[in-house]
C-alpha positions as MATLAB code, in Angstrom:
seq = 'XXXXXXXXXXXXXXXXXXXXXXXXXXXXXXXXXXXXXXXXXXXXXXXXXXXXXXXXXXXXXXXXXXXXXXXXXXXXXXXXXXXXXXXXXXXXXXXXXXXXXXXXXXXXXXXXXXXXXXXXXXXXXXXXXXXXXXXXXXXXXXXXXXXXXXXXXXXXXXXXXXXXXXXXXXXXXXXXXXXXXXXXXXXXXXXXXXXXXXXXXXXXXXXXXXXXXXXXXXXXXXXXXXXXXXXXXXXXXXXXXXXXXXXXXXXXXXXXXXXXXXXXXXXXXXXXXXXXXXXXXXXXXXXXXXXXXXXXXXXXXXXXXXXXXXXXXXXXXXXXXXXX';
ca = [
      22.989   23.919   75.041;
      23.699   22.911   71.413;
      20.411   24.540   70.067;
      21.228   28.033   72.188;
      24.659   28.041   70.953;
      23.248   27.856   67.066;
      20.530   30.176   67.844;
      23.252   32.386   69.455;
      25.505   32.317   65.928;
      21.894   33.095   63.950;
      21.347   36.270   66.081;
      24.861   37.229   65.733;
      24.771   36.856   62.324;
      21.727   39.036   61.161;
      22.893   41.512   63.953;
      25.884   41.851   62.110;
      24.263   42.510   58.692;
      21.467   44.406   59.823;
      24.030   46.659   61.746;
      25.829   46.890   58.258;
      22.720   48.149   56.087;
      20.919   50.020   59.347;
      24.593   52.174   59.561;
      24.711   52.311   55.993;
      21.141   53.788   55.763;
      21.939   56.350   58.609;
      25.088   57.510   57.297;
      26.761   56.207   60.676;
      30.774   56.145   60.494;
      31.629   52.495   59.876;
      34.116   52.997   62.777;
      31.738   53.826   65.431;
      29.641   50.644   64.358;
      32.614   48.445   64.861;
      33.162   49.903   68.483;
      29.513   49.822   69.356;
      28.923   46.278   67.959;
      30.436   43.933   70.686;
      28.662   45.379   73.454;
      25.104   44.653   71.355;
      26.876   41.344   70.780;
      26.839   40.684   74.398;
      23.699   41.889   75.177;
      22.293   39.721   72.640;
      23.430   36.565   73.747;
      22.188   37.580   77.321;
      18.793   38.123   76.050;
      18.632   34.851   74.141;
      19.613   32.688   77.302;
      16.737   32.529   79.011;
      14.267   31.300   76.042;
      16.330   28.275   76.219;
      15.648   25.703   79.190;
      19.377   23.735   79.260;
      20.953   27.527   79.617;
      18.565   28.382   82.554;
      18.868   24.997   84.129;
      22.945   25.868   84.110;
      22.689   29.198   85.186;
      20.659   27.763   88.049;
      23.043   25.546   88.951;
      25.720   28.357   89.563;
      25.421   28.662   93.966;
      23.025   29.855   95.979;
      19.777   32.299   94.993;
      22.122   35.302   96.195;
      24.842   34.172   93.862;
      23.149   33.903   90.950;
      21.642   37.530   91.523;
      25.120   38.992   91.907;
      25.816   37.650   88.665;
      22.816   38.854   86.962;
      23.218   42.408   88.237;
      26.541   42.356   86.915;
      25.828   41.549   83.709;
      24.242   44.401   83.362;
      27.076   46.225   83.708;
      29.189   44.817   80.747;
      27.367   45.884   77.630;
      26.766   49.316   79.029;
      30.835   49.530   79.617;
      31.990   48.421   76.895;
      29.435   51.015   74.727;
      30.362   53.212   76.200;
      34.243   52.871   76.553;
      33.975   52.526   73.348;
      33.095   55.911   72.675;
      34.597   57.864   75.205;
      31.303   58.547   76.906;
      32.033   56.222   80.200;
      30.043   57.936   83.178;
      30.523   56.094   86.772;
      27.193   57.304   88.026;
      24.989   56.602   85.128;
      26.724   53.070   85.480;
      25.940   53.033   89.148;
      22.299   53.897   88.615;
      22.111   51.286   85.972;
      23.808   48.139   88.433;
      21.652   49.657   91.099;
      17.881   48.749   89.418;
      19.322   45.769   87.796;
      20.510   44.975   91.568;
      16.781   45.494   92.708;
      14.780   43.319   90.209;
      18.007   40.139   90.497;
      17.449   40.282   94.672;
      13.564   40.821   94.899;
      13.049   36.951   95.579;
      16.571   36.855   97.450;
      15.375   39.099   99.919;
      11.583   39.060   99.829;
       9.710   35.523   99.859;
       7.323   34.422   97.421;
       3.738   36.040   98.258;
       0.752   37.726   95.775;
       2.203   40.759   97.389;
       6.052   40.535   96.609;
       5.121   39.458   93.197;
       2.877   42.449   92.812;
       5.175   45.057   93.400;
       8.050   43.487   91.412;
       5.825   44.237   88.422;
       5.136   46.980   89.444;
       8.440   47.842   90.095;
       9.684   46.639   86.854;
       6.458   48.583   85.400;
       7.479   52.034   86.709;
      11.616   51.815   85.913;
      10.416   50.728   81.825;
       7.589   53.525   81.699;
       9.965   56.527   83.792;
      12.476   56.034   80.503;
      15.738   56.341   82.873;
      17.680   53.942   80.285;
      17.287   57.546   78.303;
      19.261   59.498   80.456;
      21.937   56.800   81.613;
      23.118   55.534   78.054;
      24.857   58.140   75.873;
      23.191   58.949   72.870;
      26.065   57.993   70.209;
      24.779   59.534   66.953;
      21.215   60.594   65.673;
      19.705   57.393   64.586;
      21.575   55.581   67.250;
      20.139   55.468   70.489;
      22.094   53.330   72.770;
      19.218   53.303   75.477;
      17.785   49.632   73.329;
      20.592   48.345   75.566;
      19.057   48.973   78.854;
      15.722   47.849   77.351;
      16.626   44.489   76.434;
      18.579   44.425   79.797;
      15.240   44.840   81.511;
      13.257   42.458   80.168;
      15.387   39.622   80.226;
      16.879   40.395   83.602;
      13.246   40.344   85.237;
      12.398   37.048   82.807;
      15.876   35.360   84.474;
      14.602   36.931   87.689;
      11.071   34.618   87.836;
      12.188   31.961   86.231;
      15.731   30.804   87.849;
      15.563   32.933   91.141;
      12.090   32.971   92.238;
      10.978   29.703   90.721;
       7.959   29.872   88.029;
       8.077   27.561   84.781;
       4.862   27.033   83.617;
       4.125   29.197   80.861;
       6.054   27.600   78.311;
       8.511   30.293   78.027;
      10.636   30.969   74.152;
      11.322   32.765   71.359;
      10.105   30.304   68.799;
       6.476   29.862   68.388;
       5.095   26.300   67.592;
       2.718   25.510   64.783;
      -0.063   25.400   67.129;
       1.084   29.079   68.721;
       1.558   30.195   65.459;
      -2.127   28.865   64.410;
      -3.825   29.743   68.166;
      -2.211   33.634   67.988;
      -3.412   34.431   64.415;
      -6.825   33.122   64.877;
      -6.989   35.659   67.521;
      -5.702   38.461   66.000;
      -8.103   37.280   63.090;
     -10.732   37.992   65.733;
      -9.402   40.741   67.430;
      -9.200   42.784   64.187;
     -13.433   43.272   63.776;
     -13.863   44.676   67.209;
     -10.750   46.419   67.448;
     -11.469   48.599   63.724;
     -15.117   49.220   65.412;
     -14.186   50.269   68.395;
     -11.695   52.750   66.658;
     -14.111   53.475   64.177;
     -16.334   54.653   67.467;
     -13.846   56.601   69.050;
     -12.013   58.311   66.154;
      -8.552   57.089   66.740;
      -6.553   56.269   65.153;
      -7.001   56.494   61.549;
      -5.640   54.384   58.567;
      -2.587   56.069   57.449;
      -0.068   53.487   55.778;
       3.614   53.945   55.598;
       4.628   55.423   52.168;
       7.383   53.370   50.477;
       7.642   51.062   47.143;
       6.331   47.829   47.677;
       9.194   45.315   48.587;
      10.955   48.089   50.749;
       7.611   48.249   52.317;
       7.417   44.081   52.945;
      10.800   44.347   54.162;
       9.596   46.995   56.875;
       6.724   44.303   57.402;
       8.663   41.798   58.147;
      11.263   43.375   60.437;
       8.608   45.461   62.572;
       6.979   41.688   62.941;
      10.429   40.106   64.448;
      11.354   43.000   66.723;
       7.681   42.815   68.005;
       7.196   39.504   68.649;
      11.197   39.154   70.417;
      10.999   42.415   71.793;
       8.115   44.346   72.871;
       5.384   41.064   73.011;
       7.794   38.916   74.433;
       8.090   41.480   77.063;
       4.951   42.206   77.601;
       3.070   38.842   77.210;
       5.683   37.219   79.563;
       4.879   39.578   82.582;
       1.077   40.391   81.506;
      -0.149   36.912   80.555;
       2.349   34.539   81.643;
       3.087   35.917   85.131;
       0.189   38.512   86.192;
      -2.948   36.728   84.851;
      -1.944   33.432   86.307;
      -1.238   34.822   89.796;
      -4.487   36.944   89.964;
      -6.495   33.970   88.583;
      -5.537   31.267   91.167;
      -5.541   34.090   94.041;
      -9.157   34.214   92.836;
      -9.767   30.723   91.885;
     -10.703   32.059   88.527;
      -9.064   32.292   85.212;
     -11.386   34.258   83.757;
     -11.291   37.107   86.436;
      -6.866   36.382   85.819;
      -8.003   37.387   82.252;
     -10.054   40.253   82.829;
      -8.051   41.471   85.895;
      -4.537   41.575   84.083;
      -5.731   42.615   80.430;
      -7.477   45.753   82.129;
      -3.964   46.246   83.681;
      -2.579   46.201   80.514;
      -4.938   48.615   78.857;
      -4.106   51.184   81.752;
      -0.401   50.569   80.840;
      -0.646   52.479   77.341;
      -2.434   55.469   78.968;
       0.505   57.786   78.492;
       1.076   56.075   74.855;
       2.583   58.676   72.427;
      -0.326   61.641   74.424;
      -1.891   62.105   77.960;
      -4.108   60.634   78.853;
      -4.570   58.370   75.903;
      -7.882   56.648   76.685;
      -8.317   55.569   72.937;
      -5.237   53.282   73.212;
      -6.527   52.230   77.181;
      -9.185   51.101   75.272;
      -7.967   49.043   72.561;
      -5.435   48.007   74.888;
      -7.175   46.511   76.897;
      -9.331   44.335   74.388;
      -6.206   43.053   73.000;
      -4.964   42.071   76.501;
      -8.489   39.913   76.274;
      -7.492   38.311   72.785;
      -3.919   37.734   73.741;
      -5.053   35.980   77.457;
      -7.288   34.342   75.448;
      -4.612   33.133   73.360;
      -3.027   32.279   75.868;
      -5.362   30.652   78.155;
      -5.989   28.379   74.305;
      -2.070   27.503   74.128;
      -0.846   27.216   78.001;
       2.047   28.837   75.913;
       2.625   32.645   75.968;
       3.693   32.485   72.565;
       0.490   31.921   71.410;
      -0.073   35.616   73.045;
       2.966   37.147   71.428;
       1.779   36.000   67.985;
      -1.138   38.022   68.482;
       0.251   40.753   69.930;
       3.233   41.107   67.727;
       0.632   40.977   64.680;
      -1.706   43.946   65.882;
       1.300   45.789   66.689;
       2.485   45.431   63.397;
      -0.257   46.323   62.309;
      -1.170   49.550   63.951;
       2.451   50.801   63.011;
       2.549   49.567   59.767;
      -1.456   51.513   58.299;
      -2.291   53.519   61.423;
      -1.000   56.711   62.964;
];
């Protein structure tokens, strides 16, 4: 619990600054910060629990399966409250809606037992309440540049993580937020070899083209390196932990082959991104799909999905960083 409770005083700490200079940038009243701040607090030290083993072995020690779902669909409830308290912009049934799915995905595997087809349709599940973009409509929007709806995104992911992991039972994939040297060295070899065959296969297809972000050079590795952090914690994390750690495993011993897992779940993927920024998008289907391949690859390399989330968090950088 020691290292969870420093990593928990590290992530308040550059929330706190990078809510000073993002608020400062955006010309957001100081005051409104302060009153937001706590409930991204919370939610922050929610989403850092379960990348830590001695926190997840606690919180499975609190009652029964049913217990410990109660408590995870409440906790969705408190950052959303106190946002929005905070601003006036409280709203019982958007708070209702919001306990409601977070109700769903914490009592799947209280209600349903384990099978291919219970774990199917929790992703999918999961799948369809990220991609419909409901956290939209039930947080407030609290000023232009502000969108409050990161709230209910972070809630998702790390309520379906806690979900597998400490209710229905699944801890082999090496689960975390740090990568070690070997992820670190296993994810950029693949997004070494990713990069060839993905600018060909672009290249091919006309989309997208290189169109880098216009801003003076250290402004422009600052941008680098924050894009990089919020995709590897946020969106790969995500993403590799259901994809790759959960999905391609599950397919590839129902099959009794990891290479039809790999195949099987990184086509999945690819169809994920078909309503990506147009629709249909069969470009990014595409491309999505042969990164799936690297990143299962990188995965399959490590036994660690953050081998994966190196090499996704990479190519997403880079796509947003030089590519439109």
């Amino acid at each position: 619990m020691r290292q969870f409770l420093i990593a928990l005083v590290v992530v308040w700490t550059a929330a706190g600054i990078a809510a000073y200079f993002y608020s400062t940038q955006q010309n957001i009243a100081p005051a409104l910060v302060v009153g937001l701040l706590p409930a991204f607090l919370v939610e922050l030290a929610l989403y850092v629990m379960p990348g830590f083993q001695p926190a997840r072995k606690y919180f499975e020690r609190l009652g029964t399966k049913a217990t410990r779902a109660g408590l995870l669909t409440a906790s969705a409830a408190i950052p959303y409250t106190i946002a929005t308290l905070s601003i006036g912009a409280f709203h019982f049934p958007s708070l209702l809606l919001l306990v409601v799915l977070a109700g769903v995905a914490s009592f799947w595997y209280v209600v349903l037992k384990r099978s291919p087809a219970a774990d199917l349709f929790f992703l999918l599940m999961m799948l369809a309440v990220y991609m419909s973009k409901v956290f939209a409509s039930i947080y407030p929007k609290a000023a232009p540049h502000l969108p409050l709806e990161i709230l209910g995104h972070l809630m998702w992911i790390r309520v379906g993580i806690m979900a597998i992991l400490c209710i229905r039972g699944f801890e082999n994939i090496k689960f975390g937020f740090v990568p070690s040297r070997a992820d670190w060295r296993i994810g950029v070899q693949h997004y070494l070899f990713f990069l060839p065959i993905a600018f060909i296969t672009a290249y091919a297809m006309g989309s997208p083209r290189l169109h880098p972000i216009a801003v003076v050079w250290w402004k422009f590795a600052g941008l680098v390196a924050v894009t990089f952090l919020g995709m590897l914690w946020v969106v790969a994390l995500g993403e590799e932990f259901f994809f790759r750690g959960f999905l391609q495993p599950l397919i590839g011993k129902a099959f009794h082959s990891e290479w039809v897992g790999l195949v099987v779940a990184s086509a999945m993927f690819g169809f994920v991104h078909l309503p990506f920024r147009t629709f249909p998008n069969w470009s990014m289907v595409v491309l999505a799909s042969i990164l799936g391949v690297f990143c299962g690859l990188a995965f399959l390399r490590a036994r660690s999905i953050r081998a994966a989330m190196v090499t996704h968090a990479l190519v997403a950088t880079t796509f947003r960083m030089f590519f439109t």
